[in-house]
N, C-alpha and C positions, 0 to 999 in steps of 0.2 A: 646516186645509186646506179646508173647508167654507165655512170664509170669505171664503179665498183664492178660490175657486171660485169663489163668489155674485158678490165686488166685481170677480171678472174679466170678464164680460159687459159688466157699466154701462162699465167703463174703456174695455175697448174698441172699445164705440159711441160712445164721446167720442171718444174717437181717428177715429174713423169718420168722426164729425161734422167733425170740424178737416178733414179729410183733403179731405171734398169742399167744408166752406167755401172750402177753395186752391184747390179742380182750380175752383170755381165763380168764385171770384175770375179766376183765369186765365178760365175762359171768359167771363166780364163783360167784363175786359179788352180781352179779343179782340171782343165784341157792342158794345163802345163806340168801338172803332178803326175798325170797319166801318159805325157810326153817324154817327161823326166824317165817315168819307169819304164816305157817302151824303148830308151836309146838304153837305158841298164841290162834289159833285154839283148840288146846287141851289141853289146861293149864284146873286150877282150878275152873276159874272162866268159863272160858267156859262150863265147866263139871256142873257148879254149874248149868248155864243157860240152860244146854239142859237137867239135869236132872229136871227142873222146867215146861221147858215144854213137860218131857216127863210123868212127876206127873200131868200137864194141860191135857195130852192127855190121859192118864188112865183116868182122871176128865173123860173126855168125856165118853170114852169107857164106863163106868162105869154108866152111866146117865140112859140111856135104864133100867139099873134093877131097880135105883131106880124110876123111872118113875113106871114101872109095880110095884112095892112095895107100889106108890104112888095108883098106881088102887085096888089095894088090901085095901090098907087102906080107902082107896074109899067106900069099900064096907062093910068095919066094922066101916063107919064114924058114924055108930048110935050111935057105941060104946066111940068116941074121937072124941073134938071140933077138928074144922078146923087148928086153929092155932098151936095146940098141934102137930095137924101129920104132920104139915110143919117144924116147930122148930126139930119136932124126924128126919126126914129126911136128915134136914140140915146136924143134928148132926153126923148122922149116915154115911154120905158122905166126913165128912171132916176129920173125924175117919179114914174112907177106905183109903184117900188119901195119908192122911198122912202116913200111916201105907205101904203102898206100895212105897214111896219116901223112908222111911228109911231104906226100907230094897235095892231099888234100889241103894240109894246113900254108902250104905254101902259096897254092891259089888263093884260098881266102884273106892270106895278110893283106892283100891289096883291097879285096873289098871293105875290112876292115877301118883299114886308112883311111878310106874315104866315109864310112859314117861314123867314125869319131869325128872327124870335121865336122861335118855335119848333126852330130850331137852336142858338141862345143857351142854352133850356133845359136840352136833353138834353147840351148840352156841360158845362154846369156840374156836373148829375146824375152825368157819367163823372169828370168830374175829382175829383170827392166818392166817388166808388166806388174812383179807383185811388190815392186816398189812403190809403181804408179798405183796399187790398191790398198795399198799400208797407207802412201799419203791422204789417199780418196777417204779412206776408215776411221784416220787419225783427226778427219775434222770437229772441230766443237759444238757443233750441233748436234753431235751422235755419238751415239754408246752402244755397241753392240756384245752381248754376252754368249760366250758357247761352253756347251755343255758337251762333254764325250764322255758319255757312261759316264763312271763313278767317279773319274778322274775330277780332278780341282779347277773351277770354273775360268774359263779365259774370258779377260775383261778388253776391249779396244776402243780407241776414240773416249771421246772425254764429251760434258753436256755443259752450258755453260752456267758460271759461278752463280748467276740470279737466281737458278732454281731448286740453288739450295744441296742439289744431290753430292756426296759426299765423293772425291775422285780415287778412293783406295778402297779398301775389302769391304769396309763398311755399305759398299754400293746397296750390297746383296738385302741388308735388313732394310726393306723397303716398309717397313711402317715407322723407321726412323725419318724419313725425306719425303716420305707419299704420305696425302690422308689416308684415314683408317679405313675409309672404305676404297679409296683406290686401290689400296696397299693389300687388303683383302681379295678381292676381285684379281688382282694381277695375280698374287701366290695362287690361286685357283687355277685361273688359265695354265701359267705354268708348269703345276705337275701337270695339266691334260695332256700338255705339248710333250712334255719329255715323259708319259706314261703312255699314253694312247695316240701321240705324234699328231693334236688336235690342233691347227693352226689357229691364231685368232688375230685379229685387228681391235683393238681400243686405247681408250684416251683414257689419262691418266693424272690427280690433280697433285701438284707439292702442296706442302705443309705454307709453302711463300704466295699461293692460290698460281703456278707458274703449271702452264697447261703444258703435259708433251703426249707425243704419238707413241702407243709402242705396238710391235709386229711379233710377232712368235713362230718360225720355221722350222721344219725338220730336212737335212740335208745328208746322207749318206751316214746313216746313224747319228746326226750329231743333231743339237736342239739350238736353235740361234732364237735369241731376243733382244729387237733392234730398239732403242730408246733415242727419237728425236724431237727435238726440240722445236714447236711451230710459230711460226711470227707470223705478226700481220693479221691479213684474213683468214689464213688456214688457222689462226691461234684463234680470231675471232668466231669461226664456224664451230672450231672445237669446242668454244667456251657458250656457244651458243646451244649446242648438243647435250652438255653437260647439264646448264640451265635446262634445257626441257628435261632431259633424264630426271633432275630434281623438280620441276614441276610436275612433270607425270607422277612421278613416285610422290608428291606432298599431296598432289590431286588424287593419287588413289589412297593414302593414310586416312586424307580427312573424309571419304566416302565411303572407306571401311569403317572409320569411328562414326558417323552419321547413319549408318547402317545401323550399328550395336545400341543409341541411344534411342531413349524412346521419345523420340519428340518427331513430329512431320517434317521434313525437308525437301525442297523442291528446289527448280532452275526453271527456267524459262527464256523462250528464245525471243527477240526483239518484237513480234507479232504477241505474246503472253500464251504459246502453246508451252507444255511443259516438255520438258527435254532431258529429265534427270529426277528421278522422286528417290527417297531412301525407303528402306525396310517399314518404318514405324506408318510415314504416307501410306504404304499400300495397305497395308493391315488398316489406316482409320478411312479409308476407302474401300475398303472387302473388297480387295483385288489378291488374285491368287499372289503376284506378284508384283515387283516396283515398274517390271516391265508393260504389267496387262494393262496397270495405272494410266502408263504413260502413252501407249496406246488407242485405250478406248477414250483416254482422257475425260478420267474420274476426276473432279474439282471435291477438293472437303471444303475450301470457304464457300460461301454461297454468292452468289453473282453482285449483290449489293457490298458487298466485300470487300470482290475481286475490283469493282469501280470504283469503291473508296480509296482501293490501295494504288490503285492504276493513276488516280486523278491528282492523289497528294506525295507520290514519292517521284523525287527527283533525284539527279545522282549527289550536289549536295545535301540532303536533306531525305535520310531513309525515312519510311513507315516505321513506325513504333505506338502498339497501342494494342488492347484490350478488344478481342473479336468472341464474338458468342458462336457457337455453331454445334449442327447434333453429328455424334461421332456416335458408332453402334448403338444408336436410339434414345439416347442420352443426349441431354444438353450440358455441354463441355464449352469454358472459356479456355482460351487460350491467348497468351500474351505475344502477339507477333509482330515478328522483326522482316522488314523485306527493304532490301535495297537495290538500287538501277545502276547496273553495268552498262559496258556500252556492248556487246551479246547478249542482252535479254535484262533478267533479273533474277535474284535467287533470296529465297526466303526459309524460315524455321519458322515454328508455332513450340512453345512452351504451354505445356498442360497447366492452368494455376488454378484449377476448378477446388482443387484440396484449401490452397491459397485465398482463392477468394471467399471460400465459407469460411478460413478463419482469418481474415480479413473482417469481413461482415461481425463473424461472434463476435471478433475484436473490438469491431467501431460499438456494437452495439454494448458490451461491458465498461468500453472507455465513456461511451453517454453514461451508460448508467452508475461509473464509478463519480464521474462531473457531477449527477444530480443529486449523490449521494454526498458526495462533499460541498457541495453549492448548498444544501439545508444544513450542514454541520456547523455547528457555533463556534468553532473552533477556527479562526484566520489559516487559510491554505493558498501557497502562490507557487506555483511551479514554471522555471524556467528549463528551455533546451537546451541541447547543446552547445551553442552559439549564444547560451547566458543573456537569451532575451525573455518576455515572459509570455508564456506558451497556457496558462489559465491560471485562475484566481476565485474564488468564490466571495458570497454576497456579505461573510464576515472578513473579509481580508480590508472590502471596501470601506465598509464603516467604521474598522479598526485605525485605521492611516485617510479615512477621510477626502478619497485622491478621486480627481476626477474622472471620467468613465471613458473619454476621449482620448486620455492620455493611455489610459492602461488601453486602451484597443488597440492604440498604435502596437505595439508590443515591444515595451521600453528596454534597452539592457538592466543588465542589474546593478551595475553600477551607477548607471543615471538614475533607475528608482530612488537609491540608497541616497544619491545625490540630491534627492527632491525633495525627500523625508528629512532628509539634513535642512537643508532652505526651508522649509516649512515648519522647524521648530521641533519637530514629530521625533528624534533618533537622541539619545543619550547624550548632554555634551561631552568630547572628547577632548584632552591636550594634546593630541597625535591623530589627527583624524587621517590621513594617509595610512598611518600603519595599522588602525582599527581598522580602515574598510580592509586595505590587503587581508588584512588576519579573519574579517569576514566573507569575504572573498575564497578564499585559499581552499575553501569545503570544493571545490569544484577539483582540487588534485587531490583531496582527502582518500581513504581508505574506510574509516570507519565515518559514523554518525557525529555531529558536532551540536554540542548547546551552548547555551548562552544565558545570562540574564540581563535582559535591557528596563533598567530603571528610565521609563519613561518622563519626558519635563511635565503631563501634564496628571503624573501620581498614578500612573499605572504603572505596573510590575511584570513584563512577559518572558516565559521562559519558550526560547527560541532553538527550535531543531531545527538543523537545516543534513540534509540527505543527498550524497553523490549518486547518478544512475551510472550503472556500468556501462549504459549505448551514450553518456555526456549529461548532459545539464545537472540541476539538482530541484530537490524539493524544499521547501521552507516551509516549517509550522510554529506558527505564534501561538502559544498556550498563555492565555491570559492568567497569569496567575496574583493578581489585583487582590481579589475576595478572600483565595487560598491563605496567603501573606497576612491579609487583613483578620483571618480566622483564625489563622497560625499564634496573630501576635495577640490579640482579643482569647486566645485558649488559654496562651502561657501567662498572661496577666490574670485569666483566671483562674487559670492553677495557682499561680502565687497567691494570690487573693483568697483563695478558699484554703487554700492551707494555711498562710496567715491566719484567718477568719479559724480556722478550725483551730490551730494551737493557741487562740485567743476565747476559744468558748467555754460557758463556764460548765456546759454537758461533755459528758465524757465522751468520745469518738472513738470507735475501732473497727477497722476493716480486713476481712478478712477474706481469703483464696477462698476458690473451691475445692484444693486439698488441705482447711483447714487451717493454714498456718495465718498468720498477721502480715496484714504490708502495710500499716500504717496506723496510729496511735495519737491521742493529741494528750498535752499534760493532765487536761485535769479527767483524764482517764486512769490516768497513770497514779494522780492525785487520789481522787475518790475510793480507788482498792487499795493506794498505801502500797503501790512495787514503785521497784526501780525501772529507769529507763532503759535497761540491760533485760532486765525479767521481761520486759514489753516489746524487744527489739523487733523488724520487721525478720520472718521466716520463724517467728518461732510459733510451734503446735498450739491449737488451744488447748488442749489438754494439760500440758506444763502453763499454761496461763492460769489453766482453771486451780493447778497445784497451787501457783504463785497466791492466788488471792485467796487458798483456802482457810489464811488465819482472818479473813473479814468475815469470810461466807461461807459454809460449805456444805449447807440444805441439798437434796435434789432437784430441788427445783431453781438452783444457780446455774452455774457452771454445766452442770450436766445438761441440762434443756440445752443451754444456748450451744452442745457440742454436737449433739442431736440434729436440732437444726440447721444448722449450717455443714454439718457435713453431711446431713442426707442425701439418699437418693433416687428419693421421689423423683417421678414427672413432673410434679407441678410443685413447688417449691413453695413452703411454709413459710409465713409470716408472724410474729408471734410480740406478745408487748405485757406488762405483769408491774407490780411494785415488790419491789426488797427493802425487807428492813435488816441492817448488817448489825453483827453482834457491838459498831460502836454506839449505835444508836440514828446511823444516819439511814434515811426513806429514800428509794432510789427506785424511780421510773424508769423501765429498762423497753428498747422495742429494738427485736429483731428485724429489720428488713431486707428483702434480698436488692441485688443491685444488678446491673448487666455483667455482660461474663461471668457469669456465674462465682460472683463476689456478693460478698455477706455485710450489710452495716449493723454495728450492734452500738447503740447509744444508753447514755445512762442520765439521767436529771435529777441535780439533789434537791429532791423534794422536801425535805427536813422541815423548813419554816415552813413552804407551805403547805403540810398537812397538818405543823403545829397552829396554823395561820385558821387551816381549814375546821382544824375541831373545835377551835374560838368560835369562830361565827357560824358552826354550825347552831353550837352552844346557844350564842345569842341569835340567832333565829327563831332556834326556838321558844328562846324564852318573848322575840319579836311578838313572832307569831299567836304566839298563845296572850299578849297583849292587845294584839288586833281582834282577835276573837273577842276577850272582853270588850273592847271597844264598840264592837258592830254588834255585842250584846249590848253594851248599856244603851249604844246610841238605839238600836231598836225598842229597846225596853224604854226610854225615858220620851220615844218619838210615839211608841201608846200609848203611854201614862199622857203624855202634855195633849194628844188629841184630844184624849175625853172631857178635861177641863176647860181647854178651846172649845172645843164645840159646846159647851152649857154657857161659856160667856157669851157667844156669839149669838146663842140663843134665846139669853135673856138680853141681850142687848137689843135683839128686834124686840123683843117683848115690847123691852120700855117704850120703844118708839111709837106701838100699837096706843092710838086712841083712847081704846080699853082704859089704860091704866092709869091714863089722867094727862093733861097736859105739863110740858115742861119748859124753863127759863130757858132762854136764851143762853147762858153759860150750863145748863142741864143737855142742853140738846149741844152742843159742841162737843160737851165732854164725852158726851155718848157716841158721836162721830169717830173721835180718836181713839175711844175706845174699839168700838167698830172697825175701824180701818187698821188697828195694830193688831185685832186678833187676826184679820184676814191676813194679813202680812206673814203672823209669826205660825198660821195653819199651812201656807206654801209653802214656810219653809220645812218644814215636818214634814210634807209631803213629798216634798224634793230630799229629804234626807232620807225617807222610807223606801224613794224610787231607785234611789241610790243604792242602798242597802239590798234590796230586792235584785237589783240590776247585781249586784257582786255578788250576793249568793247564790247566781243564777238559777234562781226562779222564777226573775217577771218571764209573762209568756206574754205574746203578743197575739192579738184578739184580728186577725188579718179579716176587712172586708171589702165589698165593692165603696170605694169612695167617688163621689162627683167633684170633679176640683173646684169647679167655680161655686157651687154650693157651701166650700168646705173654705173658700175664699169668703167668701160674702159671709157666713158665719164665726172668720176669725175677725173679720175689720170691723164687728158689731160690739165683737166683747174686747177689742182693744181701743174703742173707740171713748172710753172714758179714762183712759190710761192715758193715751195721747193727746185728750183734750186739758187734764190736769196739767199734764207737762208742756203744754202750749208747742205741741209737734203735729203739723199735717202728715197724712199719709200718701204717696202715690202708688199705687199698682198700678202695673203694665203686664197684658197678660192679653191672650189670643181670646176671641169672643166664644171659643169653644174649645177645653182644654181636654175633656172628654175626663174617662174615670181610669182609676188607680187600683191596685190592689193591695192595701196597708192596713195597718192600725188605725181608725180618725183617732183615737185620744189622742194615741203619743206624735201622730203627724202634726194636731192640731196643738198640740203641747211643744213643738219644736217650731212652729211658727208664733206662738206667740210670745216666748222665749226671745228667741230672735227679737222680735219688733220690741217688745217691751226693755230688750239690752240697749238695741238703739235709741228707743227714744227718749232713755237715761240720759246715753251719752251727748244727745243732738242738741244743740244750743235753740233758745223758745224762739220760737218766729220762722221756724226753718222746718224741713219734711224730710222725710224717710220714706224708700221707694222700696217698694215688693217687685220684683221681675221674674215673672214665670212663664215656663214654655216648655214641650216636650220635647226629647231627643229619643227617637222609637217610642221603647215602651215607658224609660225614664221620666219621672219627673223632676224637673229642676228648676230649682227657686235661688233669688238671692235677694238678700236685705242690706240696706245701705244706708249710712246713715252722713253725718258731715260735720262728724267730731271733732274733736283734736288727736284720734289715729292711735294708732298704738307706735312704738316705738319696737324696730327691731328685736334688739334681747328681750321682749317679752315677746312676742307673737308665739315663740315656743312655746309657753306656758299659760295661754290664755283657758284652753282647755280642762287646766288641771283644775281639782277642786280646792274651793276656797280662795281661788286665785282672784282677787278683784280688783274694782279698778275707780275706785267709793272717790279718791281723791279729785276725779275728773269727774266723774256724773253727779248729778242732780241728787240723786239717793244714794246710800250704800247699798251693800245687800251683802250673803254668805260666799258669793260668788261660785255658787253652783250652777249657775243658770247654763252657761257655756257648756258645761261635764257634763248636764242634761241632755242635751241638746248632744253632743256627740255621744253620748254613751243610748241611746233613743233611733240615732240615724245609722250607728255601727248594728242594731239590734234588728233594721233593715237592710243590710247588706250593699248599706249605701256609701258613702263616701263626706268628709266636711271640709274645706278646701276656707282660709280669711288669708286677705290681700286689705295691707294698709301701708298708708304713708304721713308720717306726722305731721299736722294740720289740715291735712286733705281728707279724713274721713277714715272709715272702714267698709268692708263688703266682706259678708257671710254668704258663701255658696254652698250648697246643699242639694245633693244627687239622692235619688230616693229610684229606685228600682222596682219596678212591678212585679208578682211573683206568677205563673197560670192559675194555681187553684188557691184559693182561700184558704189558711190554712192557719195551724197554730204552731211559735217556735219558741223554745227556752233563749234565755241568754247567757250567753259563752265568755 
């Protein structure tokens, strides 16, 4: 640089020197044009001209005498006519003249001769000097152009070939060879110079980036523009000039546009004062100005800030980051940028306060869109742009069964796709390359893409997958398993009920809610006698009703059912009848409505069975009216046989009385047996009368307080000669306090000894029969038990009925009423009779009896 320095002075006094060698040139030029015309001044001819008028100006001088010569002769005119002394005069003056010219011009020849010499010299001297200024001009470093007046421009000297400039007419369009803005600026200067004779100095850049100097003169009316070409350092200072010219000018663009935008901008000088704010600073500092800003030095960040940003930017490594701060009273973010020069630092602030609240709305709809789809049953997996996966919901996870570590990583999609494939999970493929591509490819897609993946483990999903216009895509697994499965379970049931229907042997027809038919089964078709043509579907019921009018054609056919079904009620009528059709067939007909407002109308040939029906109504009644006799005779013939019972019975204690005398040994047996078979045959009367009475519902029941254990201890008294014949113990087991009841005693005590008296029929001698009683609340419940030979399954249903017996296993026969007693007794208490057997193991009769609150009396039902 010192170098640089030193050899810069010598250079550019050499430059110096050339500069005025030219401007001296030119002025020689011009001191020998002016030499030129000052010996022209004194040439020959000129001498000729001013000795002509200096022979005119002698004329003159000279006039005076002869004038008074003319007075003279004036006065000798007596002597000489007029014309005569005019002619002498003439003569006599151009004599003088002459005669004085040649002696003047005579003198002068010599001085003549010697400044022609002397004009010869000094001409030859200029023409050797503007030789020497043609060559000086003609150098290639320079171009000089001149203008005179309107005349056509003189070009001299030539610039050299690297800068491009063109060396013929073309010099002049200088936005052909110059940049535009050189070439702007230079045509400016130049009309100043040749309008207003404004000189100027500047540089000038080629189109080839080749720097040159140009000058603009005004010289004796004429306009010169010198164009040279600089090397070296003068090229490098020019290009140095030019640089700042375009630095300053890009430094003042970008501080005009920082001005006009509305965001803060500042500088700052190496110590962090500010040195530079724009427009948008001072307004969010209420400074009148960016000046009064930078002056008073108003800070908009606030000092914790200014230390944050001081402490973390470096010149590699700018500030970048999210700053809070109150701007006219307001809290405003702004997103700023500061970075370190080596003169200070310079910073912007971006307002994102709009940004950040909808940032926030953002984040807070994107949570709530995640939670909304994290509870959706529906499998959701969305990947970025970068086709890795960006979230998934808690059906995506149970659908593909993937572990939770994996999916956090955030896998591509291709390696998901990859994993489901290894794990059994994806469709198998014969081209799995060109299935994933073809699954893949949604990510250059345009529109929405599905899918069906027949799952290996019988699942069925229909798979959307969705491009975003900012990259990635969305995927939705729509399970469609159940749909498929209902789908195919619909149409087997479609088929199936339409089979089912064209196979029933009731008529089917359904009908629109404008009335016409969409469907018919044959033996609808069958039963009115049309054709499958007159039934088609779309046809009116109306023409249906025509069609079957040679079966039917009452109002209360066809016309009801037209009624019906195309009414248009609110609430839609249901309607159901029997027809009988002029062939003789009975036909159960029911209107029902069905969804959509569709109509089913069915028909059932009821023909047998109403022929079936007026049969056994027939013989019911003639049943019935046999039953009737029956419960008349049996009651009629159960009085009649009392009263004769009862007078044997009567006299059979007789005979046993004392009184009457005593009797043999075969006298007193035969009286026993008599005795004991009229008791027998008066039970059963009784029991057939209870019966009777029980089905004509009349018995009433005589409801009162009973004591149970009283009412125990008074059954096991009078069964105890029963059970002693029959060689059967009795057990009861029963609480030492069972409290009291609210019942009938007869028929309680008449359903207990029923009971024990069946079992100790059926109980083999030497064995017992157990009574087990105990309350449940207000219930009483007993069970009798005995350890027979059991009943056998298909009878236990009928043990109940009457006359049902069971003579071939017990010790006695009997009517087999005893059982029908007994439940028709306990049904008559609102109770319940429950028998549990097993053949060889016994039986048990349970018996639930209910208490009632008030004592009361009830028929039987």
């Amino acid at each position: 640089m010192s170098e640089m320095k030193s050899s810069l002075p010598g250079q550019a006094d050499d430059r110096a020197r050339a500069d005025r060698r030219l401007l001296m040139a030119g002025q020689g030029y011009r001191s020998a044009t002016a030499h030129e015309a000052a010996k022209q001044e004194h040439g020959p001819l000129a001498r000729f001209l001013k000795s002509c008028a200096t022979g005119t100006a002698l004329a003159t001088l000279a006039w005076p005498a002869l004038a008074q010569a003319e007075q003279q002769a004036a006065a000798t005119a007596h002597l000489f006519t007029s014309s005569q002394v005019i002619g002498v005069s003439v003569v006599i003056g151009v004599i003088s003249a002459a005669l004085l010219s040649t002696l003047w011009l005579v003198r002068q020849r010599g001085n003549l001769e010697n400044e022609s010499r002397e004009i010869r010299s000094a001409l030859s001297d200029a023409q050797q000097r503007i030789s020497q200024y043609q060559a000086l001009i003609a150098d290639k470093n320079r171009r000089i152009v001149i203008w005179d007046g309107n005349a056509r421009p003189e070009l001299l000297g030539q610039l050299p070939p690297e800068t491009g400039a063109p060396q013929d007419g073309e010099f002049l369009a200088f936005g052909l060879w110059l940049k535009s803005r050189s070439a702007s600026e230079l045509e400016k200067a130049i009309d100043r110079l040749r309008d207003e004779a404004q000189s100027f100095d500047m540089v000038v850049e080629t189109i080839r980036d080749e720097i040159l100097e140009a000058q603009g003169r005004v010289s004796g009316g004429r306009a010169f523009v010198r164009f040279v070409a600089l090397n070296n350092l003068r090229a490098e200072l020019a290009e140095l000039r030019i640089e700042r010219d375009r630095l300053m000018t890009s430094i003042s663009a970008f501080q005009t546009m920082l001005d006009a935008i509305d965001m803060p901008a500042w500088q700052r000088d190496p110590v962090g004062r500010l040195t530079w704010v724009n427009q948008a600073y001072g307004e969010a500092v209420e400074a009148r100005s960016p000046q009064q800003a930078i002056n008073e030095g108003r800070e908009m960040l606030t000092t914790v800030a200014r230390e944050r940003i001081r402490a973390t930017t470096t010149p590699e490594s700018p500030f970048h980051d999210k700053i809070s701060t109150v701007v006219h009273g307001n809290r405003t973010f702004f997103d700023v940028v500061d970075v370190r020069v080596p003169g200070g630092s310079a910073g912007i602030a971006i307002d994102v306060s709009d940004i950040e609240a909808v940032r926030a709305e953002l984040e807070r709809t994107l949570k709530s869109h995640a939670e909304t789809l994290d509870h959706l049953a529906t499998p959701v997996a969305i990947f970025d742009g970068d086709r890795r996966l960006q979230f998934y919901n808690q059906a995506f996870v149970a659908l593909w069964e993937l572990d939770i570590a994996f999916l956090e990583g955030r896998p591509d999609n291709s390696e998901l796709l990859e994993r489901l494939r290894a794990a059994k999970k994806l469709p198998d493929q014969l081209n799995w390359k060109s299935w994933k591509e073809a699954a893949l490819s949604v990510y250059r897609a345009l529109d929405t893409q599905s899918d069906l993946w027949h799952l290996p483990n019988g699942q069925t999903l229909r798979v959307f997958a969705t491009a975003h216009p900012q990259g990635g895509a969305t995927w939705v697994f729509e399970n469609l398993t159940e749909q498929v499965d209902l789908e195919t379970r619909y149409n087997t049931l479609v088929k199936v009920q339409g089979e089912t229907i064209d196979h029933l042997s009731e008529g089917v027809a359904v009908f629109g809610p404008d009335g016409r038919i969409r469907l018919s089964n044959p033996a609808f078709r069958a039963l009115w006698g049309i054709t499958e043509t007159e039934a088609k579907p779309g046809t009116h019921i109306r023409a249906l009703g025509e069609a079957c009018a040679p079966s039917y054609d009452r109002p209360d056919g066809w016309k009801t059912f037209a009624e019906l079904i195309t009414s248009f009620d609110d609430e839609r009528r249901s309607g159901q009848g029997t027809l009988e059709l002029f062939s003789g067939l009975v036909l159960d007909y029911a209107v029902i409505p069905l969804p959509n407002a569709q109509t089913m109308l069915t028909f059932v040939n009821m023909t047998d069975s109403v022929r079936a029906e007026r049969a056994l109504t027939e013989k019911n009644e003639a049943l019935r009216k046999a039953d009737e006799l029956k419960n008349d005779f049996v009651q009629h013939v159960s009085y009649e046989l009392r009263s004769p019972l009862t007078n044997i019975i009567g006299f059979t204690d007789l005979l046993r009385t004392p009184g009457v005398g005593p009797l043999t040994e075969r006298q007193a047996e035969y009286i026993d047996h008599i005795s004991t078979s009229s008791s027998v045959l008066l039970t059963l009367v009784n029991d057939i009368l209870d019966l009777a009475t029980v089905d004509a519902g009349i018995m009433r029941l005589n409801y009162a307080d009973i004591d149970l254990n009283d009412l125990l201890d008074d059954v096991s008294m009078q069964i105890a000669d029963r059970l002693h014949e029959s060689g059967v113990a009795l057990e009861i087991t029963a609480p030492a306090y069972l409290g009291s009841i609210v019942a009938d005693p007869q028929r309680l005590k008449q359903i207990l000894l029923k009971l024990l008296s069946n079992a100790a029929n059926f109980s083999p001698e030497g064995t017992s029969i157990s009574l087990e009683c105990h309350r449940e609340g207000t219930d009483f419940v007993f069970a009798v038990s005995d350890r027979g030979p059991g009943i056998s399954p298909d009878m236990i249903a009928t043990v109940f009925d009457r006359f049902a017996t069971g003579a071939k296993s017990g010790k006695r026969g009997g009517a087999g009423l005893g059982l029908s007693i007994v439940d028709s007794f306990v049904s008559l208490h609102h109770g319940d009779v429950t028998i549990d057997s097993e053949p060889g193991k016994g039986t048990t009769v349970v018996c639930r009896i209910p208490s009632v609150d008030v004592p009361h009396s009830a028929a039987a039902e």
